[in-house]
C-alpha positions in Angstrom: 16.2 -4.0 8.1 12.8 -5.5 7.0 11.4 -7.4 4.4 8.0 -7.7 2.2 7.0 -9.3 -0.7 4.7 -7.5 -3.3 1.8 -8.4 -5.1 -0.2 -6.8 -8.4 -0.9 -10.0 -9.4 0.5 -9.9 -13.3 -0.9 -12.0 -15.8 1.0 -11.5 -19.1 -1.4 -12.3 -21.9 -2.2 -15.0 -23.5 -5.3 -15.9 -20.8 -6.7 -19.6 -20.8 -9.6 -20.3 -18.3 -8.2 -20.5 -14.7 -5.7 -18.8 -14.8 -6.5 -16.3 -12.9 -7.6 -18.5 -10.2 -4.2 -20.5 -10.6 -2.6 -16.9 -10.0 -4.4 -16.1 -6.6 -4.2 -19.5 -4.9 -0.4 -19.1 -6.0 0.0 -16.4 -4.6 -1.9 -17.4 -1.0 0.6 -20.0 -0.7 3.5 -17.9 -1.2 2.5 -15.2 1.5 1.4 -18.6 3.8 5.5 -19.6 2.9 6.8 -16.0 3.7 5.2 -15.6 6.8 6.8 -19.1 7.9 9.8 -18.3 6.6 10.4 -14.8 8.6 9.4 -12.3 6.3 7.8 -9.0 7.4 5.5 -7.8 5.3 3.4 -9.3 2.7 1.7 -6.1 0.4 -0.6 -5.8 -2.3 -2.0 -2.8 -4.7 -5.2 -1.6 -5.3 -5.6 -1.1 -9.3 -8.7 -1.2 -11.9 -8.5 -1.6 -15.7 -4.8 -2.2 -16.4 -4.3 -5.5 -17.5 -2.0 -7.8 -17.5 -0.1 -5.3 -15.5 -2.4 -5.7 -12.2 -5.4 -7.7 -11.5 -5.4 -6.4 -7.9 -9.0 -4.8 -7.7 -9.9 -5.9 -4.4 -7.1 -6.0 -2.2 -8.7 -6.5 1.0 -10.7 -9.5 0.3 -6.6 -11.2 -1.2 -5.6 -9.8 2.5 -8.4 -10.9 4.5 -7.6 -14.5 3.0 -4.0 -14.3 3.8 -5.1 -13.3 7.7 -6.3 -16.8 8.3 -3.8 -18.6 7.0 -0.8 -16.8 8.5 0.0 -15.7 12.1 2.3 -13.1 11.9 3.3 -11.3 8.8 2.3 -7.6 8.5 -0.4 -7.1 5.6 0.0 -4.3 4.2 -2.6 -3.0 1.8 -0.3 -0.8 -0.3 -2.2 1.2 -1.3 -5.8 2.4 -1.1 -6.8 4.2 -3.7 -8.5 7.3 -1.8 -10.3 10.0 -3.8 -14.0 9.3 -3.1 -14.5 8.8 -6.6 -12.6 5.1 -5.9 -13.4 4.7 -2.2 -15.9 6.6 0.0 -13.8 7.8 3.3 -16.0 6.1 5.3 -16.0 2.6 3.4 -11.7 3.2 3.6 -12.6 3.3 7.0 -14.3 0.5 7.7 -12.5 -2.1 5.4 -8.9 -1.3 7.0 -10.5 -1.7 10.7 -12.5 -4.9 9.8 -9.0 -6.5 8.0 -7.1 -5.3 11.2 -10.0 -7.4 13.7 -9.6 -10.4 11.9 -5.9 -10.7 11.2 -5.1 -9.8 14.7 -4.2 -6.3 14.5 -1.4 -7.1 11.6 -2.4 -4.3 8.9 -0.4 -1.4 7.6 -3.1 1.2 5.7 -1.2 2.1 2.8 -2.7 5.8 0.8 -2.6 7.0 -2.4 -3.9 8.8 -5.2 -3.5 6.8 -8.6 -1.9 8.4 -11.5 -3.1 6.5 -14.8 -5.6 7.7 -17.3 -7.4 3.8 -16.9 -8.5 4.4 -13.4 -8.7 8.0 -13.0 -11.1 8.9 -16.0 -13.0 4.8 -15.4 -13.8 6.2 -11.8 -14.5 10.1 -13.4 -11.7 11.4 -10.8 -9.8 14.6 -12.5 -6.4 14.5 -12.5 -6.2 18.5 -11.6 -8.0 17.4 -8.1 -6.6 13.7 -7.1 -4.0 15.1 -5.1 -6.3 17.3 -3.2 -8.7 14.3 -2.7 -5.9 12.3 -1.7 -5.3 14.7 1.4 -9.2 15.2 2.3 -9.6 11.8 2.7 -7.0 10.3 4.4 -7.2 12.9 7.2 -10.3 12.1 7.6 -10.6 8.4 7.5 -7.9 8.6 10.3 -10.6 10.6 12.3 -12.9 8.0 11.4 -10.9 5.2 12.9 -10.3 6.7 16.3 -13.4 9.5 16.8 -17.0 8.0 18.7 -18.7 9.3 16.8 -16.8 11.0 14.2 -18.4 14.4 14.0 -18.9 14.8 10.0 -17.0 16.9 7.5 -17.9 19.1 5.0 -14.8 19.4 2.5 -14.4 20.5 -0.7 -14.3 16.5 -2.3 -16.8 14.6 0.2 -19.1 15.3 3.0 -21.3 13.2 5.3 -22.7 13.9 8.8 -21.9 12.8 12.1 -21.6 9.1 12.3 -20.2 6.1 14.4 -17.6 4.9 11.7 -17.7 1.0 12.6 -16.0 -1.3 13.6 -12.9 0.2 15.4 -9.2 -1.3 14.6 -7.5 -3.5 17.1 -4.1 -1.6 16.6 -4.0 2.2 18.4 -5.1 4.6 17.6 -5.1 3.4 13.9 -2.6 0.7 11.9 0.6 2.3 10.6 0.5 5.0 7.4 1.9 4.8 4.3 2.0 6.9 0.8 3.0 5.8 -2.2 5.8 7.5 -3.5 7.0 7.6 -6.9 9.1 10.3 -7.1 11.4 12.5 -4.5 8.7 14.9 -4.3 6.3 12.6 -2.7 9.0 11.7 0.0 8.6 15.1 1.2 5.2 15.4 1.2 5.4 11.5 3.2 7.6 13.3 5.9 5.2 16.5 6.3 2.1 14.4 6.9 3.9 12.0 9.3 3.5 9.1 6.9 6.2 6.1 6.3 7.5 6.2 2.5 6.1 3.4 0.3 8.9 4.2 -2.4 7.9 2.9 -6.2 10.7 4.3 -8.1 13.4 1.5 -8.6 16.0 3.8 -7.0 19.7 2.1 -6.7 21.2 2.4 -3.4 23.6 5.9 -3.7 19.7 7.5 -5.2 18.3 6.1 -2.2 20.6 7.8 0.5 19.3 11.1 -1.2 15.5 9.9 -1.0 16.1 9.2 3.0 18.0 12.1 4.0 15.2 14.3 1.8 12.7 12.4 4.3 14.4 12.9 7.7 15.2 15.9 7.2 11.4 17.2 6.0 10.1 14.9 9.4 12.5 16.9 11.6 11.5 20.1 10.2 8.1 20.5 8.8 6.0 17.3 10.0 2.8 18.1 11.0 0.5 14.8 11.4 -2.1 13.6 8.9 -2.8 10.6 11.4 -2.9 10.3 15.2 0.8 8.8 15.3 3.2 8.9 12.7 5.0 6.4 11.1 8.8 7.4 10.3 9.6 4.4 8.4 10.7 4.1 4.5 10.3 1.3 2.6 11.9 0.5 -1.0 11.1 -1.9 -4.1 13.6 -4.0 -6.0 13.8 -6.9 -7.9 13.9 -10.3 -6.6 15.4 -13.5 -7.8 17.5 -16.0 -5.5 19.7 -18.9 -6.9 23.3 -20.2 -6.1 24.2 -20.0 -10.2 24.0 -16.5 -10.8 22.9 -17.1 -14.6 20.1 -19.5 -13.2 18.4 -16.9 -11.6 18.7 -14.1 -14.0 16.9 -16.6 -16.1 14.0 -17.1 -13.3 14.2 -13.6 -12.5 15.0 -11.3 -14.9 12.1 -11.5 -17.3 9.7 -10.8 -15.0 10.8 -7.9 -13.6 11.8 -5.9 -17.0 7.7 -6.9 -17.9 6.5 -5.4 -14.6 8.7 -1.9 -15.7 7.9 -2.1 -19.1 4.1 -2.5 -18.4 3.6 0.1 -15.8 5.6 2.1 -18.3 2.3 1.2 -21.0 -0.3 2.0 -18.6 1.1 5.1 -17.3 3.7 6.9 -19.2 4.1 5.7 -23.3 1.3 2.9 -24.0 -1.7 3.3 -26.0 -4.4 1.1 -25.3 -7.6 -0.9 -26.2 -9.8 -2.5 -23.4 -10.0 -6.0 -23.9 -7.7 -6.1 -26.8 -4.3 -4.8 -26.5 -1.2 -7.9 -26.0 0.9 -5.8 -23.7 3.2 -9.4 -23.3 3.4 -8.7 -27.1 4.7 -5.7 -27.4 7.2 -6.6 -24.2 8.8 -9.8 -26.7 9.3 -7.4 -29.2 10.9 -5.0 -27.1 12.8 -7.1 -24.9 16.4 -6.9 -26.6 16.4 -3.2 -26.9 16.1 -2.9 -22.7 18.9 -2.2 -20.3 20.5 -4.7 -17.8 19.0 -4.1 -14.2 19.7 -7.8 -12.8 22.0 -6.5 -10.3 18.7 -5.3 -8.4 17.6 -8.1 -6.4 18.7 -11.0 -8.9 21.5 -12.9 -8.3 23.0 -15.0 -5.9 23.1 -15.1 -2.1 26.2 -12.9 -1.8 25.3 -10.7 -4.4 21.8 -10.4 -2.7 22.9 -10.0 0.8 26.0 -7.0 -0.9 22.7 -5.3 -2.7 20.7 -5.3 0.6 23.3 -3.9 2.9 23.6 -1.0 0.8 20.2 -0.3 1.3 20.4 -0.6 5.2 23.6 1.5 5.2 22.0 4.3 3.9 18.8 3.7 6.7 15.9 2.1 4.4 13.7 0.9 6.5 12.3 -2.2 4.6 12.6 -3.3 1.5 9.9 -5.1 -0.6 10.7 -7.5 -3.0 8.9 -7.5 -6.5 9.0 -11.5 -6.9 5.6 -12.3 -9.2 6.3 -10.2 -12.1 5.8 -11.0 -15.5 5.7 -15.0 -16.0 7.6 -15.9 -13.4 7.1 -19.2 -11.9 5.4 -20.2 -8.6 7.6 -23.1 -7.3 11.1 -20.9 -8.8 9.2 -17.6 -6.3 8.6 -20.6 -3.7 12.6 -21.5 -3.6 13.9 -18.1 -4.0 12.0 -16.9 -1.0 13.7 -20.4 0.9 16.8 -19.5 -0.2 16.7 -15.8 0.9 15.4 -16.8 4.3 18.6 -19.4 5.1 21.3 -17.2 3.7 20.8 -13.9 3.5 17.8 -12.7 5.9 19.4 -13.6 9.4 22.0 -11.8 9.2 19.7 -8.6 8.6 17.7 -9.8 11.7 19.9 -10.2 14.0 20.0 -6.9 14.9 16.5 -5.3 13.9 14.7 -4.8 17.1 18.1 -3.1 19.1 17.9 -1.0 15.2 14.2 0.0 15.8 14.8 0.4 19.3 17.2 2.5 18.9 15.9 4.9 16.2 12.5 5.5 17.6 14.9 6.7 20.9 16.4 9.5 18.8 13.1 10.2 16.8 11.2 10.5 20.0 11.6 14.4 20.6 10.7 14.9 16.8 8.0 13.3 16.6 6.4 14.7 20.1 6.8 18.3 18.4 5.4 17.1 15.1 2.3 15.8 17.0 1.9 19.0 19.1 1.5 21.0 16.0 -1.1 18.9 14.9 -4.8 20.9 15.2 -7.1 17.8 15.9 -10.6 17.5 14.7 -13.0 18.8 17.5 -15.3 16.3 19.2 -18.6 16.7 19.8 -20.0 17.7 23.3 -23.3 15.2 23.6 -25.3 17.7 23.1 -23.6 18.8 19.8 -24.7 14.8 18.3 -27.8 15.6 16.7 -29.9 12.9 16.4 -32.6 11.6 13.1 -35.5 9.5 13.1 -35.7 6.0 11.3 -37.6 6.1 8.2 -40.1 4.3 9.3 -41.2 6.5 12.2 -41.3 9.7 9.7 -43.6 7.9 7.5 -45.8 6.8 10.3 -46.1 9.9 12.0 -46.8 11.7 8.0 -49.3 9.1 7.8 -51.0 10.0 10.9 -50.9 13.4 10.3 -52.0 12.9 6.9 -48.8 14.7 5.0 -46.2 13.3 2.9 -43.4 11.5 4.4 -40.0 12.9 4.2 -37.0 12.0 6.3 -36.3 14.5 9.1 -33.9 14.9 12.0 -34.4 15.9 15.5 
């Protein structure tokens, strides 16, 4: 099994000046630890408006810094936000190739959809149509990243003509896919569209045998590729403290992670809020000893890590990501819980990984050629199908001459 670490960047209220950039430059050298340290995968979200809970806005510039001071952890932007009204296809395009060129080919495109009423109605995306956008889009940024030229689309949610989408990603024939999935319906539709499950849910290990059986057996059977390759892989969230007195890191731990539930919960299920007003942290303190015990998920000791994280691998999750900056949790108690991890527990889980992979992708292999035979792939054009358009410049200089009014024609 592998392992990330997970970023929204929290910042409980009270703000003071700097904090923010205290936050970032925290968290730059924690993903600079990880990747020394062994860890996979370092991922962050994309989110707008919901504070406190995420100041993640711009993903790939965090990601773009993390490239240059790492070497080889996977950075996965998890997720892009991809009805138009967020990103244009083409702009998705561009920004996942460009962060794959200059960390080396290390980037795993991560897709979703967004489901709070912050984003969505801030960006003037309905609800009714996000999941349609959602699959228009990332079908066709995929095209984007391996056509020359990509031919155009006219869809029900975007269209553009026939363009070289530039530059091209280093990793072929596009970095590795992923959807976020909330719920045990979205694992299905991950497995249709050939896409590895970026699981949200908080799902103990028995839940998540259910989640990956629902996944494999939806790949086996109905997978027909979103993507040019597909990505069988599932990865999982949990919790994430690391100490050798069990109380001790419940108490670095703990707090954190019940804020990053309870404030997702505000934004997207039971909150009301006011832009630039509401004390989220607040409301948390006063609702703190009314919430349930979950510090057996990722908080504890070595042992009781390493017991937690075999259950997960027993059942075949891929990955799992660990939600260490939550709430107001510390930098240097992250810094030696991720030192800790990596000298007792993660070896162990190593050992073994590539003969795992190795192994898996063997008995995937006839599965996933039949899933990518029943693929219809976007047409290219012939050469003389690529319809060509004058510069500006020359339209307005040949109106002039002719004495009419420019306009902007092709041919």
């Amino acid at each position: 099994m592998q392992f990330g670490i997970f970023y929204e960047h929290q910042l409980p209220r009270p703000w003071s000046d700097g904090d923010e950039q205290r936050l970032f430059q925290e968290a730059l050298d924690q993903v600079e630890l990880a990747d020394r340290l062994g860890i996979d995968f370092a991922w962050e979200v994309e989110h707008h408006f919901l504070e406190e809970y995420s100041h993640s806005s711009a993903p790939e510039v965090f990601l773009a810094a993390c490239s240059q001071r790492t070497k080889r952890i996977r950075l996965g932007h998890g997720i892009f936000l991809m009805p138009p009204g967020y990103n244009h296809p083409a702009k998705v395009a561009e920004k996942i190739a460009t962060l794959d060129l200059v960390s080396n080919g290390r980037v795993e495109f991560g897709t979703g959809e967004s489901a709070s009423r912050a984003e969505l109605e801030g960006f003037g995306v309905p609800y009714a149509d996000k999941r349609a956008m959602w699959l228009e889009a990332t079908e066709q940024v995929a095209n984007m990243m391996v056509m020359d030229p990509y031919p155009g689309f006219r869809g029900k949610h975007f269209s553009m003509p026939c363009r070289n989408v530039l530059p091209k990603p280093v990793q072929k024939p596009h970095p590795p896919m992923w959807v976020a999935c909330s719920n045990r319906e979205m694992i299905h539709t991950a497995a249709k569209h050939g896409l590895g499950a970026l699981t949200f849910a908080f799902v103990d290990p028995s839940e998540a045998k259910h989640w990956v059986d629902d996944y494999y057996r939806t790949l086996k059977s109905e997978c027909v590729p979103i993507g040019h390759a597909i990505n069988p892989n599932i990865a999982m969230v949990t919790g994430f403290s690391c100490h050798d007195d069990e109380q001790e890191a419940r108490r670095r731990g703990l707090d954190g992670f019940q804020f990053f539930g309870f404030a997702l919960g505000h934004h997207y299920i039971f909150g009301t809020h006011k832009p630039g007003r509401t004390n989220i942290w607040q409301m948390y303190e006063a609702a703190r000893g009314s919430m349930p015990d979950i510090a057996g998920r990722g908080i504890g000791t070595p042992d009781q890590l390493r017991e937690h994280l075999r259950a997960f691998s027993d059942v075949g999750v891929d990955q799992v990501v660990f939600i260490q900056q939550g709430g107001k949790n510390r930098h240097e108690h992250i810094c030696q819980s991720l030192e800790l991890f990596a000298a007792r527990v993660m070896p162990e889980f190593q050992e073994h990984e590539a003969a795992r992979q190795a192994k898996k992708m063997s008995e995937l292999a006839p599965v996933l050629e039949a899933a990518m035979k029943r693929k219809q792939w976007m047409k290219p054009l012939g050469d003389e199908e690529i319809e060509e358009f004058r510069a500006y410049g020359r339209n307005i200089s040949e109106a002039s001459r002719q004495g009419a009014v420019p306009i902007a024609t092709s041919g």
